[in-house]
C-alpha positions in Angstrom: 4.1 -13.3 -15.2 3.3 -10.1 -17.2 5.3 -7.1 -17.7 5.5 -4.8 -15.0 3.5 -7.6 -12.4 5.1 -7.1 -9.1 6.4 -10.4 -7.6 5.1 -11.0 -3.9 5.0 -13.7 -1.5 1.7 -15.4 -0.2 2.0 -13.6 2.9 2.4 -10.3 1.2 -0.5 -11.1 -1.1 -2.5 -11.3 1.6 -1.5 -8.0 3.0 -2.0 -6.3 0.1 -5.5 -7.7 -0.2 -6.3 -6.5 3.2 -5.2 -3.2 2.5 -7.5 -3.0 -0.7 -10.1 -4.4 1.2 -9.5 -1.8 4.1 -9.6 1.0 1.5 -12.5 -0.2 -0.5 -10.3 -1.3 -3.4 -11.0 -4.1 -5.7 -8.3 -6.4 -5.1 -9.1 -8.4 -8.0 -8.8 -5.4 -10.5 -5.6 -4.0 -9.1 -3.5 -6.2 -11.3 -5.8 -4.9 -14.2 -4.5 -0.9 -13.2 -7.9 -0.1 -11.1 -4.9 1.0 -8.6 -3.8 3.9 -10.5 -6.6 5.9 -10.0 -6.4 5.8 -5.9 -4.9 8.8 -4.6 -4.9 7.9 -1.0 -4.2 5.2 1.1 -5.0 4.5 5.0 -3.3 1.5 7.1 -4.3 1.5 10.4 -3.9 -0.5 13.4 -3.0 -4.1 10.9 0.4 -4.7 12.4 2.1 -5.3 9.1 5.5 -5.7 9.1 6.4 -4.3 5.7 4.6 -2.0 2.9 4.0 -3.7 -0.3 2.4 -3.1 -3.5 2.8 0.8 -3.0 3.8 0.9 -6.8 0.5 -0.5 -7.8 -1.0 3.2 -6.7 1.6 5.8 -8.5 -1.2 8.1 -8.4 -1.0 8.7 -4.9 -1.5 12.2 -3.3 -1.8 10.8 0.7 -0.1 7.9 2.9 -1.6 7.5 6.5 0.4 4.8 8.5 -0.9 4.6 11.8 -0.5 1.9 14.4 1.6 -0.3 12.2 3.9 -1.4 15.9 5.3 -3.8 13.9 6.7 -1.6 10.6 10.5 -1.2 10.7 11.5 0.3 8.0 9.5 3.2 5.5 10.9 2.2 2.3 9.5 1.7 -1.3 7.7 5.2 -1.8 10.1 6.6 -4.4 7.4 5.3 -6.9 5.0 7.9 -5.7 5.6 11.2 -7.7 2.8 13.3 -6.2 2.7 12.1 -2.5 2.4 15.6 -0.9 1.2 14.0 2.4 2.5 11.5 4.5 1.2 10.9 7.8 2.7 8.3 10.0 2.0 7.8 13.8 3.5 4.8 15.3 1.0 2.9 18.0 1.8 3.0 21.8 
C-alpha cells in the first residue's frame, strides 16, 4: 500500500468504481490522482449504503446525493475544502 492510498473493502471498491463509472471517471486512474481534478460529483438512485472514496476528489465544488434510500449517515466530507454546494434529496 502507498502513501496516502485509502484502504477499502471489496464491496466499497466496487462502489467507488460505480460512482466513477456513473460520473465518467476513469476508475483505473483515480489512484494515479485523475480524481483531483473532478469538481463535481452526482450519485443517484444506487442505493449505497455509505460514501467512500470522497477524499480521492478534494477538489470538489458540488455533491448531489439523490435517491440513496439506503444512506444513513453523511459523514466523511470534511476533506472537501471548496464544496459550496451540497444537494441531497432522499428517495420516496
Amino acid at each position: 500500500m502507498e502513501e496516502g492510498e485509502i484502504l477499502l473493502s471489496e464491496k466499497q471498491e466496487k462502489m467507488l468504481e460505480e460512482l466513477c463509472t456513473t460520473n465518467g471517471i476513469n476508475y483505473g486512474k483515480l489512484k494515479d490522482g485523475s480524481g483531483r481534478q473532478v469538481k463535481g460529483l452526482e450519485m443517484f438512485f444506487s442505493g449505497f449504503p455509505e460514501i467512500v472514496g470522497i477524499s480521492y476528489f478534494p477538489s470538489l465544488v458540488m455533491l448531489c446525493i439523490m435517491g440513496q434510500d439506503t444512506l444513513d449517515k453523511i459523514q466523511g466530507l470534511e476533506s472537501l475544502f471548496h464544496l459550496e454546494e451540497l444537494w441531497i434529496c432522499p428517495g420516496n
